[in-house]
FIDOZA-258059 format. One line per field, with one value per residue (C-alpha): chain; y, x, z. Coordinates in nm, 4 decimals, padded with zeros to 6 digits. Example, Ala and Ser with C-alpha at 12.3 -4.5 7.8 and 13.67 -1.06 7.14 Angstrom:
BEGIN
chain: A,A
py: -00.4500,-00.1060
px: 01.2300,01.3670
pz: 00.7800,00.7140
***
This chain:
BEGIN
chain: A,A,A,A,A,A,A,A,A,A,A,A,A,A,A,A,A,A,A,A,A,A,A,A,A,A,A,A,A,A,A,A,A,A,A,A,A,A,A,A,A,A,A,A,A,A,A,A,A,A,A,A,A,A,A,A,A,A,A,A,A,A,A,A,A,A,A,A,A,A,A,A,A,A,A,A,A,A,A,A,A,A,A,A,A,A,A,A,A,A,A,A,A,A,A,A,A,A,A,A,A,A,A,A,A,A,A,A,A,A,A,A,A,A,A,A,A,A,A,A,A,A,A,A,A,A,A,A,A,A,A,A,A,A,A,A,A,A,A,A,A,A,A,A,A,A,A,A,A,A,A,A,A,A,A,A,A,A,A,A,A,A,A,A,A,A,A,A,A,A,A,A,A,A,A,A,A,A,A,A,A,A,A,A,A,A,A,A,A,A,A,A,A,A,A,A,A,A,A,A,A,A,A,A,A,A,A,A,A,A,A,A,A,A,A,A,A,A,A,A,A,A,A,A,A,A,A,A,A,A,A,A,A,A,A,A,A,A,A,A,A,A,A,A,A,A,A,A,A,A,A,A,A,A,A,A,A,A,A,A,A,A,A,A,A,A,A,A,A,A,A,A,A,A,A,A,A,A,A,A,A,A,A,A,A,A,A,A,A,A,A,A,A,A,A,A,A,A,A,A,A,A,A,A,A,A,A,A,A,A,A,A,A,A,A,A,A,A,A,A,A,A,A,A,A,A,A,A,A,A,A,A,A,A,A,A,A,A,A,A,A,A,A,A,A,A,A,A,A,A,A,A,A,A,A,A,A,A,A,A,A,A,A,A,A,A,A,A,A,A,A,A,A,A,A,A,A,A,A,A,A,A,A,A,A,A,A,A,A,A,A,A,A,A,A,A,A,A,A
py: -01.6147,-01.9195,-01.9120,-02.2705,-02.4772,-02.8094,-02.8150,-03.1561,-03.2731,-03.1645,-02.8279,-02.7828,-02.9021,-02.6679,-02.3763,-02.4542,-02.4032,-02.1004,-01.8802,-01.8107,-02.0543,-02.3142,-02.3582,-02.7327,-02.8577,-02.9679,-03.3504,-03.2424,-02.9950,-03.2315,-03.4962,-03.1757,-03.0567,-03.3574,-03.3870,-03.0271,-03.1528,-03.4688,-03.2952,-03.0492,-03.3505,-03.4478,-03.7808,-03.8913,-04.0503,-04.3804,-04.5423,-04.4778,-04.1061,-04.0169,-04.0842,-03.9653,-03.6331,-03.6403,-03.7045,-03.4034,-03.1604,-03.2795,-03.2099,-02.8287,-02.7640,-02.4317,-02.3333,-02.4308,-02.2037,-01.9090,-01.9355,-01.9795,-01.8357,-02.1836,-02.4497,-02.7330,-02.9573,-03.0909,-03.1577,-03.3625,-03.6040,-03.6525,-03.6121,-03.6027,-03.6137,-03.4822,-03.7102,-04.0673,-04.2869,-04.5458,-04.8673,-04.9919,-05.3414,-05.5659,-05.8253,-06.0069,-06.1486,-06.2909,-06.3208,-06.3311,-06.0632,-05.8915,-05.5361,-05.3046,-05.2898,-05.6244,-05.8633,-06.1212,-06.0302,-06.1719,-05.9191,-05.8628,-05.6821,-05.6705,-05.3606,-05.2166,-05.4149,-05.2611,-05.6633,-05.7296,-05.4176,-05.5216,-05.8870,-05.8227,-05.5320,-05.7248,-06.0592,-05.9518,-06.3339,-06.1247,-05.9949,-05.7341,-05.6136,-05.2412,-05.0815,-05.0071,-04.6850,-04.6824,-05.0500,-05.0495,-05.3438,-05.4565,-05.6261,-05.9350,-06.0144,-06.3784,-06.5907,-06.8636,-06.7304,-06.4490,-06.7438,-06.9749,-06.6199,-06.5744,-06.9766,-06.9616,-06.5655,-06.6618,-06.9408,-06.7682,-06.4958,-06.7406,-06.5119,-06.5414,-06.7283,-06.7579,-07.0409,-06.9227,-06.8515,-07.1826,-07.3765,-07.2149,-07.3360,-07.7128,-07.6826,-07.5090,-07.7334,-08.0351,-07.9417,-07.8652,-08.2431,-08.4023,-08.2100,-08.5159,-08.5340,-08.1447,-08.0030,-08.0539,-08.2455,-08.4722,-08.8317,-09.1200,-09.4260,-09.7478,-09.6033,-09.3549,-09.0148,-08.8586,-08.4956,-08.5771,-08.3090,-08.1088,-07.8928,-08.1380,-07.8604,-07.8845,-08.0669,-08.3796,-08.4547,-08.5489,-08.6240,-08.9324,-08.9048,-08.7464,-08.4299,-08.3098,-08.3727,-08.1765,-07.8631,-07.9214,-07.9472,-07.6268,-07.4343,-07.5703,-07.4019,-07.7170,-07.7038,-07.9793,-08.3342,-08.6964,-08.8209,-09.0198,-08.7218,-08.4917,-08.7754,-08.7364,-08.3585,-08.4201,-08.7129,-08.6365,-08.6608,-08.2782,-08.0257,-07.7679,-07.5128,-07.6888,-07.8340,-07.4850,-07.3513,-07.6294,-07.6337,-07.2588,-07.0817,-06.9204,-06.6054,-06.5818,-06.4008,-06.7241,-06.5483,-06.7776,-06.6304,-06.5636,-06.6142,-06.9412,-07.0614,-07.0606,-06.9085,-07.2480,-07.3953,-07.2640,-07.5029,-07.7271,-07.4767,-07.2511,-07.5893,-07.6875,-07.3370,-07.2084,-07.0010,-06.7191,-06.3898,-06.2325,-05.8695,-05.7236,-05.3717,-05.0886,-05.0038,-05.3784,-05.5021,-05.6811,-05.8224,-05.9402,-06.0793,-06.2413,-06.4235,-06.5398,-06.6330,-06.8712,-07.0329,-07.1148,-07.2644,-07.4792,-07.6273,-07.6970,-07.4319,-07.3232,-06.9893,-07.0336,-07.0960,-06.7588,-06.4039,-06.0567,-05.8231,-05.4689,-05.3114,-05.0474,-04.7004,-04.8334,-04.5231,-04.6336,-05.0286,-05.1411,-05.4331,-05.5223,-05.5608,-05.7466,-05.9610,-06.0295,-06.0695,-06.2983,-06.5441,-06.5547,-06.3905,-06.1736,-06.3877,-06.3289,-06.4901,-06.8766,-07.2168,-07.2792,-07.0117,-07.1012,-06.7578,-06.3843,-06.1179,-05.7407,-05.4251,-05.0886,-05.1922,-05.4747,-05.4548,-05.5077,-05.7765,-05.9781,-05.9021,-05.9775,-06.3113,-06.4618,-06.6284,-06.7543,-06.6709,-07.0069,-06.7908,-06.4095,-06.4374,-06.0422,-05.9076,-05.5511,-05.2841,-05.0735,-04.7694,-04.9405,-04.8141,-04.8396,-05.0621,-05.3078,-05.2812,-05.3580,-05.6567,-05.8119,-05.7323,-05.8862,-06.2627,-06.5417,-06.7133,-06.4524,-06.5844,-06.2817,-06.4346,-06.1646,-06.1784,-06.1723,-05.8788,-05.6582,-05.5664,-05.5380,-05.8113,-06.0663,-06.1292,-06.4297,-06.4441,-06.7552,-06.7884
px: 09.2500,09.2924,09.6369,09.5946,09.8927,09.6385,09.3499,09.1582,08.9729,08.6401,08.7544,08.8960,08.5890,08.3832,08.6537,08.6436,08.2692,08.2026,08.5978,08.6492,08.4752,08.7000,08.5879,08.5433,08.4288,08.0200,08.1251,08.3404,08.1145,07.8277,08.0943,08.2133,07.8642,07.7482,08.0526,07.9754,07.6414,07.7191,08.0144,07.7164,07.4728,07.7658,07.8292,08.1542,08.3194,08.3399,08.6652,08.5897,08.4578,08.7686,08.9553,08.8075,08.7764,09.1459,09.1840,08.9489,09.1600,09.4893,09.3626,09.2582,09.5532,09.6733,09.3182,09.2458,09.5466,09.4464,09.0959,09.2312,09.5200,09.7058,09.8846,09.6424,09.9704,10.0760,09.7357,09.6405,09.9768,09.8934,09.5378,09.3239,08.9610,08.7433,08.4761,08.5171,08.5308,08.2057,08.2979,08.1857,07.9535,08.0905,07.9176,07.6020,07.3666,07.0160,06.8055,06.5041,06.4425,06.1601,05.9964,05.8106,05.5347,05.5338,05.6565,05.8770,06.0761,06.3569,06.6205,06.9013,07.1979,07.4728,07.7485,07.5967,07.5678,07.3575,07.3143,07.2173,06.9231,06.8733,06.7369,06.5323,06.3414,06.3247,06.1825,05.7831,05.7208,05.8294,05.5482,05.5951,05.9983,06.1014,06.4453,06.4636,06.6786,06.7474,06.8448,07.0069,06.8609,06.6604,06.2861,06.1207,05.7772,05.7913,05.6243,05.6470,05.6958,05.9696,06.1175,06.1855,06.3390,06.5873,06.6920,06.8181,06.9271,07.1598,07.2872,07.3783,07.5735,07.7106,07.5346,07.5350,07.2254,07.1419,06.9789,06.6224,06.6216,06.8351,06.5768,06.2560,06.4942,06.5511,06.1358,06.0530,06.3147,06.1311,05.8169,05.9281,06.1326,05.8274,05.5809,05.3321,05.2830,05.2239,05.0457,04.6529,04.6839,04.3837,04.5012,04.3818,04.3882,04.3101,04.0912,03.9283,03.9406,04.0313,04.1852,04.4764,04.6742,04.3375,04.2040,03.9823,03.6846,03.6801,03.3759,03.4864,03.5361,03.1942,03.2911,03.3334,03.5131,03.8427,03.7968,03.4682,03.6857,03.9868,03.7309,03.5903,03.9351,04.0518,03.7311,03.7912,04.1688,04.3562,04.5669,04.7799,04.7329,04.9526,05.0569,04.8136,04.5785,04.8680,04.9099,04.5081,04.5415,04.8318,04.5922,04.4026,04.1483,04.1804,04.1093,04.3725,04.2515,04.1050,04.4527,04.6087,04.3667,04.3844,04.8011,04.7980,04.7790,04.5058,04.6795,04.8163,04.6430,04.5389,04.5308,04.2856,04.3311,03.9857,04.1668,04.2705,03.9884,03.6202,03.4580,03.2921,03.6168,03.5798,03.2543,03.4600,03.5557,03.2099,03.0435,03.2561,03.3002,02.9216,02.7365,02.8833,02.8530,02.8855,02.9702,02.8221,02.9964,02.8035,02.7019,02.6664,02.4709,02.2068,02.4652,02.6758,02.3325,02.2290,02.5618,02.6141,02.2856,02.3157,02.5978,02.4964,02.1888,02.3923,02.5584,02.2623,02.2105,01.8346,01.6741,01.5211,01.8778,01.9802,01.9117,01.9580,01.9989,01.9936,01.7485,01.8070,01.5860,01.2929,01.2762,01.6468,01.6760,01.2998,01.4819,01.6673,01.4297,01.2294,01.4687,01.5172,01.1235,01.0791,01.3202,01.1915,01.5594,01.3882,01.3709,01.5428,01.8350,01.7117,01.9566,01.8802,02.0611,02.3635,02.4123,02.3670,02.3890,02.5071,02.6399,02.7611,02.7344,02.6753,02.3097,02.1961,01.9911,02.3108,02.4818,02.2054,02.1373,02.4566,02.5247,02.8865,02.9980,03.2898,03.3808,03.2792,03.3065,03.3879,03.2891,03.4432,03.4774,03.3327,03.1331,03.1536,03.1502,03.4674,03.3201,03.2900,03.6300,03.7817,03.4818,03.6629,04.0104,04.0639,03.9468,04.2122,04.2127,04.1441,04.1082,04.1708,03.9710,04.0146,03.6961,03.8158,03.5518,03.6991,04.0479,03.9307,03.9582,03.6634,03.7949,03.7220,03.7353,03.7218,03.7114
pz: -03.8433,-03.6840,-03.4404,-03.2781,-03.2754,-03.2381,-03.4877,-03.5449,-03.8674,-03.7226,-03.6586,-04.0050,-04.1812,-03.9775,-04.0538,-04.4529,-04.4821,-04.2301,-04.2531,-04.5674,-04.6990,-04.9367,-05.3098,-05.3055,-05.6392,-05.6633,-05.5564,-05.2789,-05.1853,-05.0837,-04.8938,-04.6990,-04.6415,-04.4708,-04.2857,-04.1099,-04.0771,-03.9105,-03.7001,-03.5721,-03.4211,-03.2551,-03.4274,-03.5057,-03.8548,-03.9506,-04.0095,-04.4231,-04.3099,-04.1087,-04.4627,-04.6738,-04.4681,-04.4577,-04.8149,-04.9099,-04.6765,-04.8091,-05.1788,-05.1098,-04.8424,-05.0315,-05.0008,-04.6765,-04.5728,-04.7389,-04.5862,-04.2207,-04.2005,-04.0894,-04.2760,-04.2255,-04.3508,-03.9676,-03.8633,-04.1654,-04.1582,-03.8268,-03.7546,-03.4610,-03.4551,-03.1720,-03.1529,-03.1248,-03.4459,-03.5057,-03.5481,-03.8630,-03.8460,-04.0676,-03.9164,-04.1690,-03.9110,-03.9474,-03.6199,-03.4445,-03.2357,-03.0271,-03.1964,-02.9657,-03.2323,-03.4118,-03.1610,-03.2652,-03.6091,-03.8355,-03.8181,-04.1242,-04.0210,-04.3047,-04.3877,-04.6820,-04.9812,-05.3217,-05.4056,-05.0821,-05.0867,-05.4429,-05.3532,-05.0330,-05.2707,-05.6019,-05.3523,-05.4997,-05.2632,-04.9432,-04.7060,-04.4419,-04.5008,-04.3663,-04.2605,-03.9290,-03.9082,-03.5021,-03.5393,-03.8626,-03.9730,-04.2175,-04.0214,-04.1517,-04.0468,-03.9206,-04.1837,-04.3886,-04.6825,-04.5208,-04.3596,-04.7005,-04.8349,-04.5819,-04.5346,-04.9309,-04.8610,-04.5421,-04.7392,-05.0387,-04.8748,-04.6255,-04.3201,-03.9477,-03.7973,-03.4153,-03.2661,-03.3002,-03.6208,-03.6923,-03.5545,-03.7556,-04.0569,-03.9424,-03.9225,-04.2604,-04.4540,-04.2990,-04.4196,-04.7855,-04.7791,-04.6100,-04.8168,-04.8388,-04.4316,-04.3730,-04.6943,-04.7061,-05.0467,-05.2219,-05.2754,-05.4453,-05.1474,-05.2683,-05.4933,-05.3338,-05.3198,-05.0050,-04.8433,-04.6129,-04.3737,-04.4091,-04.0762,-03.9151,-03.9554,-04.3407,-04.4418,-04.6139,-04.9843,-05.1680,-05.5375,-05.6147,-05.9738,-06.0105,-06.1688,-05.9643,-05.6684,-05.8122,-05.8614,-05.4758,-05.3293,-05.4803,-05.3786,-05.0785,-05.0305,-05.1912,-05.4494,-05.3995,-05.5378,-05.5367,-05.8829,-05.9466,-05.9781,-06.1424,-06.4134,-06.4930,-06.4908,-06.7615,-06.9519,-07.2174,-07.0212,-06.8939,-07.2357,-07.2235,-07.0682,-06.7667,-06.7375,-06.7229,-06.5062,-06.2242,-06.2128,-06.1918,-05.8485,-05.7291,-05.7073,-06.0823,-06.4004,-06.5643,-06.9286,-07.2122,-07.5683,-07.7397,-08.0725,-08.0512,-07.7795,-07.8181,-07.4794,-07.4428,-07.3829,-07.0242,-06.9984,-06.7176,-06.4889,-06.5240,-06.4625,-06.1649,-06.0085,-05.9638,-05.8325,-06.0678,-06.0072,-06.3831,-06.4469,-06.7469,-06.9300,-06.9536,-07.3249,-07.4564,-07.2095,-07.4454,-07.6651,-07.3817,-07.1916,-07.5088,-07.5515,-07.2235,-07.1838,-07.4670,-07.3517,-07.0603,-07.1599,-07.4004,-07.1403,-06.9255,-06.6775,-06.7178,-06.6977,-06.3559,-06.1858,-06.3513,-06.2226,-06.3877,-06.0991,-06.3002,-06.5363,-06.7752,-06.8748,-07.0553,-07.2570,-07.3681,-07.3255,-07.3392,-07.5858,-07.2434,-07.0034,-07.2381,-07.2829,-06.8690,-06.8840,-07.1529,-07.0381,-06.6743,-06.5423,-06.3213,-06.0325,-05.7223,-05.5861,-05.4354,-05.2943,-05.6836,-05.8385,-06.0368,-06.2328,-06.1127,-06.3518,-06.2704,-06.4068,-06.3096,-05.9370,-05.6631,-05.5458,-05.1924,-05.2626,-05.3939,-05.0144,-04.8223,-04.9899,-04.8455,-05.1840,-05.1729,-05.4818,-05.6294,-05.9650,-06.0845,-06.4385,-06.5535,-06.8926,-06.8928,-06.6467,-06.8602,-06.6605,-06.2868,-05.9681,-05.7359,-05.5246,-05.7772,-05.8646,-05.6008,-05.5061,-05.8016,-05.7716,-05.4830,-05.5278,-05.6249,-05.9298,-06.2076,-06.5923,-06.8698,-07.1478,-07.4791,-07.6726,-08.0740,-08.1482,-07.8647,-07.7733,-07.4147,-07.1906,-07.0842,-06.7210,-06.4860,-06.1067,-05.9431,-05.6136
***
């Protein structure tokens, strides 16, 4: 029985879960819980904590006083608390700041806000984000693309910025209003093609005609073009998927419909992004051969510039290897080659020849290692192209 004639909140809380203990109801329960937890580190309430805790107490009082032995009634109209109160930051600051591990950051500091959480974790753009628990701040990896997040962010909630990060602003927003002087773009200057903002070690443009130049910028890392060359693109000129495929970025699913387009309506872009690397599914691999194979002859690529880099059981597939033999596909990889053909895996021979790969053209994933997987799940530019006798996908990876 508790005989004090001073009894703070923390003293009561602890009392109501361990004399006695006070039948709180479930919701109640957990606030009070935490509170005794909380009260045992030694950390004090917030200004919200301190009443709340107070407005718990006062709603079991005739309980409390059973369980004790006190009324609780003149130390909850006046209340004293034994640990200090936290000051609650209401403060919504963005700044740069230096991290033990990452080195210079953009920190977020805001009071807790579900809308505020809600956009930094629904931002897919964002790169490295994290909540710092001992700062209590949200940590920004300091980029360009974190950067153009937080500018419209700090606006939009009207937030705090220091100088530092004030100034990374003034820069970014410059760039994005002066686009044309700090993006590597290709340009049409009286009359000739040309790259301009480019790193001085990228080997200069070659093609001569627009759209050959279009297809060697972007394999070059530029994806950016004046309007003369965007007004082309948009001509009828461009067939429509070519046109799609160029004004998408290189990091979207560029999706072709089988249904509706015939697989030589990627002619352009096979033609313009070679060598190919081509990935044959297991199980169909003499149809899909025989197709492809067609194709591309059709559109000029002969059979000495392609090269089948798998064979299948003879007792099995004798129709297969045949096939590679007959047509002179058997060679290995040369300067020449324009097409190389695999399955299930990636052979040696196709890492040790040092072919750069421009597209990988995907025909099913069907029975492939991991390794191939992930060879071709992490290039740029990837085409879904659905052939209209399957319902799975004929993928394309250009690169």
């Amino acid at each position: 029985m508790y005989n004090s004639t001073t009894m703070n909140i923390e003293d009561l809380i602890s009392a109501s879960v361990t004399v006695n203990p006070v039948k709180f109801n479930l919701y109640d329960q957990k606030i009070i819980d935490s509170f005794n937890i909380q009260i045992s580190l030694g950390v004090g309430f917030t200004e919200k904590q301190s009443v709340l805790a107070v407005k718990i107490l006062k709603k079991y009082s005739p309980r409390l006083n059973l369980s004790i032995g006190v009324d609780p009634a003149p130390f909850l109209e006046n209340p004293v608390y034994k640990l200090p109160i936290r000051k609650t930051n209401t403060s919504k600051k963005i700044s740069i700041i230096e991290n033990k591990i990452y080195g210079k950051v953009v920190s977020v500091v805001f009071p807790y806000n579900e809308n505020y959480v809600a956009k930094i974790k629904e931002n897919k753009s964002s790169e490295y984000r994290t909540w710092d628990k001992e700062q209590k701040s949200w940590i920004f990896s300091l980029t360009e693309t974190n950067l153009n997040f937080l500018i419209n962010f700090a606006k939009d909630e009207n937030f705090e910025i220091d100088n530092e990060f004030k100034n990374l602003s003034n820069q970014v927003s410059e760039v994005v209003t002066k686009m044309e002087q700090y993006v590597p773009m290709l340009v049409i200057d009286e009359k000739n093609l040309k790259f301009v903002n480019f790193n001085e070690n990228l080997p200069p443009l070659v093609s001569k005609d627009i759209l050959p130049a279009i297809f060697e910028a972007r394999r070059k890392g530029i994806t950016t073009w004046d309007n003369t060359i965007s007004n082309f693109v948009d001509s009828d000129e461009v067939d429509e998927i070519t046109r799609q495929f160029l004004k998408s970025d290189p990091g979207d699913k560029f999706c072709v419909d089988s249904k509706i387009h015939e697989f030589s309506s990627l002619e352009t872009i096979i033609k313009f992004m070679g060598p190919c690397l081509v990935v044959i599914p297991g199980g169909s691999e003499l149809e899909k051969l025989v197709q492809t194979h067609g194709f591309l002859k059709s559109i000029g690529i002969e059979n000495h510039q392609m090269s089948v880099m798998f064979r299948l059981p003879t007792e099995t597939q004798l129709n297969f290897n045949n096939f590679v033999k007959n047509n002179g596909l058997n060679s290995p990889i040369k300067d020449h080659t324009q097409i190389v053909f695999i399955s299930s895996k990636l052979p040696k021979p196709v890492l040790k020849s040092k072919i750069k790969f421009h597209s990988i053209i995907n025909l099913g994933f069907n029975n492939v290692h991991y390794t191939m997987r992930d060879f071709v799940k992490f290039h740029e530019n990837v085409i879904f192209y659905s052939a209209p006798a399957e319902t799975r996908n004929i993928q394309l990876v250009f690169m």
